[in-house]
MARBAKE-503753 format. One record per residue (C-alpha): x, y, z. Coordinates in pm, 1 decimal, padded with zeros to 6 digits. Layout:
% residues N
<r east="X" north="Y" up="Z"/>
...
END
This chain:
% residues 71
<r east="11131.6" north="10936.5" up="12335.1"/>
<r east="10919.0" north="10835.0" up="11997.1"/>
<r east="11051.7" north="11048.0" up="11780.3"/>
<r east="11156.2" north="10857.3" up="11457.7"/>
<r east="11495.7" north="10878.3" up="11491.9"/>
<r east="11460.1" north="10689.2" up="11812.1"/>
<r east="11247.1" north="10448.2" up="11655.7"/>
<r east="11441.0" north="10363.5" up="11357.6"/>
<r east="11798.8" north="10322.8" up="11532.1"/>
<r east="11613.5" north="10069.2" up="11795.0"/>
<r east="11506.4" north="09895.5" up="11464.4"/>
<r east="11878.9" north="09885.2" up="11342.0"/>
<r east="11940.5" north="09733.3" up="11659.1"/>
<r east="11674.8" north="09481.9" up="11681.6"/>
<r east="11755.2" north="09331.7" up="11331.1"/>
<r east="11863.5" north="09087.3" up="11408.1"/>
<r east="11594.3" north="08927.9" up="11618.1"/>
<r east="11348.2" north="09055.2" up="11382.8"/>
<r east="11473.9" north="08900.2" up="11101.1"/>
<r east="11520.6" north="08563.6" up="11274.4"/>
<r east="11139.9" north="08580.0" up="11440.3"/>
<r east="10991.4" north="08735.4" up="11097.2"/>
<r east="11179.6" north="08531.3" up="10828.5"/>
<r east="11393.8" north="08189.0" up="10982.4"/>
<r east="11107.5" north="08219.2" up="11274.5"/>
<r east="11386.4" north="08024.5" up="11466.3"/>
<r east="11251.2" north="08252.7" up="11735.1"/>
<r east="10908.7" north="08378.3" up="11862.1"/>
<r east="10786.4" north="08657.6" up="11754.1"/>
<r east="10700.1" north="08811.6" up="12118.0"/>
<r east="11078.3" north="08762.7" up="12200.9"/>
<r east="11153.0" north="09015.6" up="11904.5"/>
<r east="10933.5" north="09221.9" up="11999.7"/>
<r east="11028.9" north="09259.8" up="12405.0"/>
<r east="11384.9" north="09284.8" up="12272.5"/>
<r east="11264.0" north="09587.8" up="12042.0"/>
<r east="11097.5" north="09722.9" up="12329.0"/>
<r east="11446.5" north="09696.9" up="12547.2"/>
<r east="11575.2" north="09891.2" up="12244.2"/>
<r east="11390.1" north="10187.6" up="12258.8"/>
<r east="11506.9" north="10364.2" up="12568.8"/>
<r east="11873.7" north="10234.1" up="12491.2"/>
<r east="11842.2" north="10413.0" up="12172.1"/>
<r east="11680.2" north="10719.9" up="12318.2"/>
<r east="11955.7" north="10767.1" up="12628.1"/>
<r east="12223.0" north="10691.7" up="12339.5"/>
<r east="12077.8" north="10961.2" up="12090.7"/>
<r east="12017.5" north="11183.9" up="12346.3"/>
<r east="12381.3" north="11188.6" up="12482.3"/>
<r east="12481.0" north="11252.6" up="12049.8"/>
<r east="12238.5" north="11515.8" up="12077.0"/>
<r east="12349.8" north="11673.2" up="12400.9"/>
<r east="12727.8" north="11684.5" up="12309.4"/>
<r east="12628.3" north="11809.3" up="11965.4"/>
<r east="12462.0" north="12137.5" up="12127.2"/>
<r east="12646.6" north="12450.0" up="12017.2"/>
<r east="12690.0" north="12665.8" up="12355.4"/>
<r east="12511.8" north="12965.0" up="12356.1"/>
<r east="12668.0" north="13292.7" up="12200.2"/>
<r east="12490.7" north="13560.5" up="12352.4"/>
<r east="12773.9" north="13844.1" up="12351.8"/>
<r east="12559.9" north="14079.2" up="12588.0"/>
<r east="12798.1" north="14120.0" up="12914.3"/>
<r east="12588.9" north="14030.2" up="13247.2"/>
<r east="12386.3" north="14379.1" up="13387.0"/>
<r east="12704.9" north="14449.3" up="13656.7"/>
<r east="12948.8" north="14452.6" up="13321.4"/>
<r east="12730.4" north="14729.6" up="13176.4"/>
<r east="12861.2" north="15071.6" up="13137.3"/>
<r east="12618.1" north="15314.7" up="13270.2"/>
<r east="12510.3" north="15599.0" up="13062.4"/>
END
């Protein structure tokens, strides 16, 4: 769940609120930081479904031990 891709894309999308707690400090910076917090599992579930459809299937050509021919 930490691994830096995770990390950095929850970054992307607390920006926002970073940049307004950090810089305008129009808001605290605690909110930023829960709302970066609520961004790190979104971004994990959302890289982990990329990743997931991005798996090549197997290709393991050996037919199943029934499909053998015996010798």
């Amino acid at each position: 769940m930490f691994r830096g891709s995770v990390l950095l894309c929850a970054l992307l999308f607390a920006a926002p609120t970073m940049w307004q707690a950090l810089v305008d400090q129009t808001i605290s910076v605690e909110t930023a930081l829960v709302r970066f917090l609520i961004a790190v599992p979104v971004a994990a579930i959302l890289l982990g479904l990329v990743r997931s459809a991005m798996d090549k299937p197997s290709t393991d050509r050996t037919p199943p031990r029934e499909q053998r021919p015996e010798r």
